[in-house]
N, C-alpha and C positions, 0 to 999 in steps of 0.2 A: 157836503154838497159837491158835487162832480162839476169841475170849470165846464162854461160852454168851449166847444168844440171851435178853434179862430183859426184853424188852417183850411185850403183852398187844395183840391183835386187836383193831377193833370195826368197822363197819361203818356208815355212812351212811344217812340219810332220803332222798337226794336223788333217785335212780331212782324211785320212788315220788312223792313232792312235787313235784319238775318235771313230771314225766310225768303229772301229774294222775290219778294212779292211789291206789288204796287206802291210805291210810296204815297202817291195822290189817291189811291185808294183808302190807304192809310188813314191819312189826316184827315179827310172827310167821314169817315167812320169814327174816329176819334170825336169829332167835332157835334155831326148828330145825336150820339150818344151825354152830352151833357157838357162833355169838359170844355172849358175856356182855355186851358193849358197845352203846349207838348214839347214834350223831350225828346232828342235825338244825336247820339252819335255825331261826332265830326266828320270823321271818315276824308280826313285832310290825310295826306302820306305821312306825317310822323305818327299819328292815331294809329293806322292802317300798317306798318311797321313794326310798330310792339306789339300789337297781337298775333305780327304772323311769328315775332322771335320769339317773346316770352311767356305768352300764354297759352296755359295747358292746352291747346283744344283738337289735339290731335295732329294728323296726318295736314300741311297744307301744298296748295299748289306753286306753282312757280309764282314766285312773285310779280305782281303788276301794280300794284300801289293806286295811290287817285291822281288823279290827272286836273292841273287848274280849271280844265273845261268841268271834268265831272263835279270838283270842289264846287265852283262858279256854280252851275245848273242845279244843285241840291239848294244854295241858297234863296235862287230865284221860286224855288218850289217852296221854300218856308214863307216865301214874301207875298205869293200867290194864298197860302194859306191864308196870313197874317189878313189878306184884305177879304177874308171869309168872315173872321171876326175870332183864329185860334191863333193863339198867343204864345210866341217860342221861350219857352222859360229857360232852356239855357244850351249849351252844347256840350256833351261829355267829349272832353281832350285827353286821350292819352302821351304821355311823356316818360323821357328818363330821370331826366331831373338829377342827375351826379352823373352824365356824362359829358368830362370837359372838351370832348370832340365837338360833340352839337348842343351845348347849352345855350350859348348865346341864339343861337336860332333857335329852337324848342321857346327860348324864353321872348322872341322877336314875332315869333308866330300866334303865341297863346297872347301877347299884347292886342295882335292885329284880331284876331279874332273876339278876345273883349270888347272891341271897337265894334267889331259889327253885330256881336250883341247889344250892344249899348244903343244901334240904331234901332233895332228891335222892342226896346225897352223891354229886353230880357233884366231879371234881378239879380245873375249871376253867371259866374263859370263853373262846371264842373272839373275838376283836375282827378286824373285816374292815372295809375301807371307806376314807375318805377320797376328795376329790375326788382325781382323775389328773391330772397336769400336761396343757399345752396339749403338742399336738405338736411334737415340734423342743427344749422347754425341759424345765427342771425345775423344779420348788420353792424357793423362795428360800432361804437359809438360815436366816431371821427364821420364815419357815412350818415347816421343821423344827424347831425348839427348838419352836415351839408345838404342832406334831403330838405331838412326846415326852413334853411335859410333859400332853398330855392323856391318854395312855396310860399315863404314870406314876400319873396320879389315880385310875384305874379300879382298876391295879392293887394300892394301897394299899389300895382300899377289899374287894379279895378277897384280900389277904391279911391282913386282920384275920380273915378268916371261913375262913383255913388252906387258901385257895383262891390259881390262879394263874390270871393272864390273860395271853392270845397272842396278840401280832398277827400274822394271817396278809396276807402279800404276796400279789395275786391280781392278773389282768391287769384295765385300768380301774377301778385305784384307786391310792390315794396310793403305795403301794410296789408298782412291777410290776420293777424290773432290779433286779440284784445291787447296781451303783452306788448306787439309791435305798436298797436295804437296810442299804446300809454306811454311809449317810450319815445315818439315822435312829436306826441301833444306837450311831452315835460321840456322838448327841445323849443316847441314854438312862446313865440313872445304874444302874449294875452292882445286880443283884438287882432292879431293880424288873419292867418289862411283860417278857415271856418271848416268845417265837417258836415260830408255827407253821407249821411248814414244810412247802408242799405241792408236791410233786415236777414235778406238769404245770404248775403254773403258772409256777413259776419256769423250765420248761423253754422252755416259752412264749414269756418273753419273753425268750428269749436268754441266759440263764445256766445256771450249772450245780447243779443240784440237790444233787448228793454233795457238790460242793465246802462249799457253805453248810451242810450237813448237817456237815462235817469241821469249819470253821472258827468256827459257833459254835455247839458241843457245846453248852457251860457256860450258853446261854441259850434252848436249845430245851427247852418244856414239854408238846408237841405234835406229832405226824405225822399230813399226808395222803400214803397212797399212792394216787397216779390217774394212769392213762396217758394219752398224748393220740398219732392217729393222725402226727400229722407238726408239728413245730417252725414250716413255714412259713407253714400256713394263718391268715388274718388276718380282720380284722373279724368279723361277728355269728357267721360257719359257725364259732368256735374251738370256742363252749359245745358244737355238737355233735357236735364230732371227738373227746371223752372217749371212751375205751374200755376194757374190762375189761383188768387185767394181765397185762402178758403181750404184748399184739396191740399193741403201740405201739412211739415209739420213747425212751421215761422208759427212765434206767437205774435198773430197780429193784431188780437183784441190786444193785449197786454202793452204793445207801440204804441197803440192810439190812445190808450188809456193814459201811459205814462207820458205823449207829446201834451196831451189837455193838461194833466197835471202841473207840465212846464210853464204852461200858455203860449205855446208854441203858435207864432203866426206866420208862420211861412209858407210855401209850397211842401205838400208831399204826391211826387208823383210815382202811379201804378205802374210797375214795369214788367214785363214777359218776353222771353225771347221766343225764340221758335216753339210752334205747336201744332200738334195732330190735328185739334179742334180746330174750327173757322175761325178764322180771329178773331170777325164782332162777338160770335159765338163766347168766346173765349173773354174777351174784354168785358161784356154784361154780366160772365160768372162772378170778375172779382168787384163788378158796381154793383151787384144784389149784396156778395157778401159784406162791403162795408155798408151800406144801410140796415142788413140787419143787424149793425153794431148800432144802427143809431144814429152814423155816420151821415153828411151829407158832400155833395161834390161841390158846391155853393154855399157853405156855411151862411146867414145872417151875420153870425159874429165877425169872421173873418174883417183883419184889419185888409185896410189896400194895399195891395204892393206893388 
């Protein structure tokens, strides 16, 4: 007998925020469309920072970072959402996390901002980042134990506040292969940082998405479902081979199958970055395709979180 389905929907900022498109536009299409949930980007200047160093995404401009005004004003737009009745599940923070120049603040920032999730009644942080190894190598294992123990610190400090933090593995950054996953998960101490698992990325870089979905149930606090058009495309064009569910080649029956198998009750949110299509357009693609799994956005089962 196939466990009922106990995870809950939400859906992503990021079609909108990359695409330099309406945020408030955004949420409210998010919002009509079904979901109780959304997810969004920090876009604080240390977030805003590592992407313009370390990740692949091409050519960028001169630097101009976020500004407390713009930080401040994105908040007040999730708070304005919040009294719609859409519910901010968490904020992806990028960080370095082994850089003893700006640890202590990286780690003083990702605090403060648990905090105002916590006003939120968000259920967690997302934690994203780390420099990428050089090509060819990996991380030392000296740079492991100290990546661990710096996600174990964050994580302490949100689960005082009955929050949980996740590191998400993404391509150009400290955890892009399964290898580097396992070798960070061996360093963490059981219960502490949790995992968020995002389906195209780990597809990405050559591993198996269901697999790490099976093998560590007991420490995933988080799901991204996001498809990507093909496993081999490389360098900057990856960010924009994302495509709505369904049109890719993620196995996403096979994730949903193996989170029910877990009894997975947490969030899994739908994410898309930039697209040709209209966004709602684009967002109902990947809400048809999980209901033809059977799937719903509102589970009955779903515990509360």
């Amino acid at each position: 007998m196939t466990n009922p389905q106990e995870f809950t929907f939400g859906y992503h900022l990021n079609t909108w925020d990359l695409g330099g498109l309406s945020l408030d536009e955004g949420l409210e299409i998010i919002r009509r469309n079904g979901f109780d949930y959304v997810e969004a980007l920090a876009r604080d200047e240390f977030s805003h920072d590592f992407a313009r160093r370390f990740m692949g995404t091409g050519f960028q401009p001169v630097p101009m970072g976020s500004s407390d005004i713009t930080f401040l004003s994105r908040i007040e737009l999730f708070s304005t959402a919040a009294a719609r009745g859409l519910k901010l599940s968490s904020l992806y923070c990028n960080r370095e996390f082994i850089n003893p120049l700006t640890w202590e603040k990286e780690l003083a920032t990702l605090g403060a901002i648990t905090r105002l999730l916590h006003g939120f009644n968000a259920p967690g942080i997302v934690l994203g980042g780390g420099p990428p190894a050089a090509p060819g190598t990996d991380h030392s294992h000296d740079t492991y134990v100290r990546f661990a123990a710096a996600l174990t610190r964050v994580a302490e400090r949100a689960d005082a506040l009955g929050m949980w933090a996740a590191y998400h593995p993404h391509i150009d950054t400290f955890v892009e292969t399964r290898e580097q996953l396992d070798r960070v998960m061996n360093e963490l101490d059981a219960g502490a940082a949790g995992l968020c698992i995002d389906t195209a990325h780990l597809t990405l870089a050559g591993s198996d998405a269901v697999a790490a979905i099976r093998d560590y149930a007991s420490a995933i606090k988080y799901v991204h479902f996001k498809d990507v058009a093909s496993c081999s495309i490389t360098g900057p064009d990856r960010y924009t081979a994302f495509r709505s569910l369904g049109e890719g080649v993620v196995d996403i029956a096979g994730a949903a199958a193996q989170l029910r198998a877990n009894n997975y009750r947490g969030l899994v949110i739908i994410e898309l970055d930039t697209t040709e299509q209209e966004p709602e357009e684009a967002l109902r693609a990947s809400v048809a395709y999980i209901k033809n799994l059977g799937l719903e956005l509102r589970p009955t089962a779903a515990a509360r979180l």
